[in-house]
C-alpha positions in Angstrom: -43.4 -8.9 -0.3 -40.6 -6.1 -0.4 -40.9 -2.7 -2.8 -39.3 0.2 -3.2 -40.0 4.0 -3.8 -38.0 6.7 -5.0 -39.0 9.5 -2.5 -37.2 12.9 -3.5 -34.0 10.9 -4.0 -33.9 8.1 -1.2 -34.4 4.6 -1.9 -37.4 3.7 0.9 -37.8 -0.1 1.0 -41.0 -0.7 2.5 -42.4 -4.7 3.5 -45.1 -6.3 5.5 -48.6 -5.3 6.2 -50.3 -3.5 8.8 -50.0 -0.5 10.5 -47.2 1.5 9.3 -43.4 1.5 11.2 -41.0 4.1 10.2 -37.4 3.5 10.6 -34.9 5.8 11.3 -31.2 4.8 12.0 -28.6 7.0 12.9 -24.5 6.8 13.0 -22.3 5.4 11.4 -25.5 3.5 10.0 -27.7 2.3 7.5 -31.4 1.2 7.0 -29.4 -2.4 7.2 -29.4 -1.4 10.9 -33.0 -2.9 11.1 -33.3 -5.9 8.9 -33.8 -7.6 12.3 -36.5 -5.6 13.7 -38.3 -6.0 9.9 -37.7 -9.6 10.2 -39.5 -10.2 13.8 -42.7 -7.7 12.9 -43.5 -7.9 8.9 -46.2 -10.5 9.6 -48.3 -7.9 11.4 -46.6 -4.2 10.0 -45.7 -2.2 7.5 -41.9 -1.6 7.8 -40.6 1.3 6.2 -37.2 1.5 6.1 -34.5 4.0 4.1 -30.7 5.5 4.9 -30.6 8.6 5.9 -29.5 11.1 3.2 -25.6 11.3 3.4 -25.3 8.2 4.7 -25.7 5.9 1.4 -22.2 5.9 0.1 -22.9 4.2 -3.0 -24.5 8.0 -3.5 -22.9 11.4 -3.1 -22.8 13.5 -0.3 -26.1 15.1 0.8 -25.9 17.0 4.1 -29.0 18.4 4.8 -30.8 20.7 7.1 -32.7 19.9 10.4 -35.9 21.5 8.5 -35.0 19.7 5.0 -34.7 16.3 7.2 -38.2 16.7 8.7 -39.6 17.6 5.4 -37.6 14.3 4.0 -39.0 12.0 6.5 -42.4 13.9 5.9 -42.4 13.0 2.1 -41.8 9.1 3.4 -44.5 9.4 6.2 -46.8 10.6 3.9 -45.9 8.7 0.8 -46.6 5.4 2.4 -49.0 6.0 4.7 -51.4 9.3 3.7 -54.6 8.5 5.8 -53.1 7.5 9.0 -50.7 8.1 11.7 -47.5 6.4 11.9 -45.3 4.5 14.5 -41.8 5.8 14.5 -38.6 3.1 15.4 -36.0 5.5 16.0 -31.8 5.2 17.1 -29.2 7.7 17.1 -29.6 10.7 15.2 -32.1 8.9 13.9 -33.9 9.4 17.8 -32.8 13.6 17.0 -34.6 14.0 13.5 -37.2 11.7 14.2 -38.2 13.5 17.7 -37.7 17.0 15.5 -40.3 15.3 13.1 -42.8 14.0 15.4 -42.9 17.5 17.3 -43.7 19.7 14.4 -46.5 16.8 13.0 -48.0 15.2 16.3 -50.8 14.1 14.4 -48.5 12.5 11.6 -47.3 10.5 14.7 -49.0 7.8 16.7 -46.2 6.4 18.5 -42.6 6.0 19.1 -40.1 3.4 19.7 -36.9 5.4 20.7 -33.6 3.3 21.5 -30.4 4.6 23.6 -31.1 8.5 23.2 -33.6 10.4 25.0 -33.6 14.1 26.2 -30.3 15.3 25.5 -31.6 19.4 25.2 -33.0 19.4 28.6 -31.9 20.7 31.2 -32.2 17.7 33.7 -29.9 15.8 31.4 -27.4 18.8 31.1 -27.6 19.1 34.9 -27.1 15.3 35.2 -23.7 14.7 33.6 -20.7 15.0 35.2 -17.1 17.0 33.9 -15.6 13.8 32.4 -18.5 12.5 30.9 -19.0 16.3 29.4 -15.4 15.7 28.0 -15.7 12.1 27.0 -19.0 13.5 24.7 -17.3 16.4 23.1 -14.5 14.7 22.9 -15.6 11.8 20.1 -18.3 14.4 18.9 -15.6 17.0 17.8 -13.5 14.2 16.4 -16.2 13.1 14.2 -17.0 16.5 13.2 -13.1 17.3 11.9 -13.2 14.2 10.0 -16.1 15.8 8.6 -14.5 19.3 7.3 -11.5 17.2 6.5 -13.6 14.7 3.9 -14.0 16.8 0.8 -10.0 17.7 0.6 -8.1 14.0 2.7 -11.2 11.5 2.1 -8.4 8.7 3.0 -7.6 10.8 6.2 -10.9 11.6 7.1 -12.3 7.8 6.5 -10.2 6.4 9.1 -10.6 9.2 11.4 -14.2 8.3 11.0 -13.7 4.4 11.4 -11.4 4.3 14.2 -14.1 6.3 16.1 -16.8 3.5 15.8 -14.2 1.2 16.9 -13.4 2.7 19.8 -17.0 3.3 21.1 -18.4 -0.6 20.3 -19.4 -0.1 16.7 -20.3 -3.1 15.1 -21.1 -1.9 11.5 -18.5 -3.2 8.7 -15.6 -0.4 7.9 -16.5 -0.3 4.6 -19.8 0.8 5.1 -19.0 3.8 6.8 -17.2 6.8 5.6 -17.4 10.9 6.9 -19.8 11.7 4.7 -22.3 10.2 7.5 -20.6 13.0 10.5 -22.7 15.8 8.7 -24.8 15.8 12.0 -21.9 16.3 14.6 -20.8 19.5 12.1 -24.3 20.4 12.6 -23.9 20.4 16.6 -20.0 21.8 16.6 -19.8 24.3 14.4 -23.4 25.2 13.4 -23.2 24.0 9.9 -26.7 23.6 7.4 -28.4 25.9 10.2 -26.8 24.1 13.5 -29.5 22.4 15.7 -30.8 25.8 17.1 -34.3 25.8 17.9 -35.4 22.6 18.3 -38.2 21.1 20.4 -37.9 19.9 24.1 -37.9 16.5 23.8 -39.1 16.1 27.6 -41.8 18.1 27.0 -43.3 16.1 24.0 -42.6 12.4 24.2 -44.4 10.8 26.9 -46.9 13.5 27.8 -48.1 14.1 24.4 -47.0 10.6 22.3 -46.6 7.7 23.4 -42.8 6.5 23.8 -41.0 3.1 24.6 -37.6 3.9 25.7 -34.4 1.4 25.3 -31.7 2.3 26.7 -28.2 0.0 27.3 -26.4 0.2 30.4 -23.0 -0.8 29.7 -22.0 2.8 28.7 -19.3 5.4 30.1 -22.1 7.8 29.5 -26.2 8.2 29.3 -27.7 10.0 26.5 -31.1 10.8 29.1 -31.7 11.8 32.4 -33.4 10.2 35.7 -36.0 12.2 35.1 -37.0 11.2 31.4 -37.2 7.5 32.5 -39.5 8.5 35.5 -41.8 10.2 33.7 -41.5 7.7 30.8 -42.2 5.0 33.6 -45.3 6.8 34.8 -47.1 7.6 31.8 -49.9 5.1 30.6 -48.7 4.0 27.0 -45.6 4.7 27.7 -42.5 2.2 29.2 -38.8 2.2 29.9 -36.7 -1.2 29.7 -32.4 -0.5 30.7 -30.6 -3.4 29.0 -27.4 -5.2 29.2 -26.0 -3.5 26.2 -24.1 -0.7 24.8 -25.7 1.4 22.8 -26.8 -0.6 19.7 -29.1 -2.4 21.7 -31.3 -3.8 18.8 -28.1 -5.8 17.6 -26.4 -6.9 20.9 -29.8 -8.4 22.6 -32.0 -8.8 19.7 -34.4 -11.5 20.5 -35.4 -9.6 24.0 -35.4 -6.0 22.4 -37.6 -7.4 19.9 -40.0 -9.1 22.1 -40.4 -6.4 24.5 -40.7 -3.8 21.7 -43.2 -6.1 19.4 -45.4 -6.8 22.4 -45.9 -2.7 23.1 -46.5 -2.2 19.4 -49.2 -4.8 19.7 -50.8 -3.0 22.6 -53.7 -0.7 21.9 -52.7 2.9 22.1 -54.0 5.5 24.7 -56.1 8.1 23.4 -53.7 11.0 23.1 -54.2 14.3 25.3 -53.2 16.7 22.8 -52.7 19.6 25.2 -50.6 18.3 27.1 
């Protein structure tokens, strides 16, 4: 059985039963990003799945903050699951807000599921990429976030700015379902807009040691979004586990029925008691 809540503006479909799975998607996406994963684990969990603000376009645009997105995917966490913890699914941006989240409400969090980005503030995966892939990231990155400034005044302009970018890096979502009011977060990292993405947590220095994290990750990139480092210490943490794929970076869609084995058989694992000083 499928419902949906109204939670401070954002349609949050929720299905299954069980414990509670939180999905968050990231670019050029939608929550349609995981009717898949919903599919393979509703006969066990409680999917909860919603598009990040912004990124509706049947809606207006609704940049938002790195705090007001935390306290967004707080009102969901809380909404449909008050007395316990939840498992976060995370891609994309969606890996970026959801770590944020996770960080400031450990307890809020049991587990996460992160696919194809990992710790991209640390300093092992700054140290770890080389001039042209430094290039190659700022390059698509800055793109996206001119289409951005460009969207309230040349929509037209800034649309196919926006589209021919997801193209070129192995997008598979539709055209018509993406448009520049989703680059919000690339303004955020460029040019500091809604507060910038100053100040954020570690991400090495949370997931793994402190909560439990799977980590997907596809190999048939021109660049990684983590470091060595991250997937040893992922590798050698009980309750946590690594699997590289044959994929691009939207691994859930281009190798579903393995990504969704492996990531359905860790959900269905016990978790480790949590060492919360870690």
């Amino acid at each position: 059985m499928q419902t949906t809540l109204d939670v401070q503006g954002l349609n949050v479909v929720v299905e299954g039963s069980g414990p509670t799975v939180v999905m968050l998607h990231g670019w050029p996406d939608t929550r349609a990003l995981w009717d898949d994963s919903v599919a393979s684990l509703r006969d066990g969990y409680c999917c909860v799945r919603f598009s990040l603000p912004g990124f509706d376009l049947s809606k207006p645009p609704r940049p938002v903050s790195v705090n007001e997105m935390c306290e967004l995917v707080g009102a969901v966490v809380d909404e449909v699951s008050p007395g316990e913890p939840v498992t976060l699914l995370l891609h994309d941006w969606g890996c970026f807000f959801g770590y944020e989240y996770a960080a400031r409400h450990p307890q809020r969090v049991a587990r996460v599921a992160a696919v194809d980005i990992g710790d991209t503030n640390s300093g092992a995966y700054l140290k770890s990429l080389k001039p042209k892939e430094k290039a190659l990231i700022a390059g698509y990155q800055l793109w996206l976030a001119l289409a951005w400034k460009l969207g309230p005044w040349l929509p037209w302009l800034a649309n196919r700015m926006t589209r021919f970018m997801a193209r070129s890096i192995g997008c598979r979502t539709a055209p018509e379902r993406m448009g520049w009011q989703m680059n919000y977060p690339y303004a955020m990292q460029w040019f500091g807009a809604f507060g910038g993405l100053r100040g954020v947590a570690r991400v090495d220095r949370v997931f793994g040691p402190v909560i439990p994290t799977l980590f997907f990750f596809g190999k048939r990139k021109s660049f990684m979004f983590h470091s060595a480092r991250w997937l040893a210490a992922l590798a050698t943490t009980p309750g946590s586990a690594v699997h590289g794929m044959d994929t691009g970076h939207w691994v859930m869609r281009q190798k579903p029925v393995q990504f969704h084995a492996w990531l359905r058989a860790w959900l269905d694992q016990p978790a480790p008691a949590r060492d919360e000083a870690a």
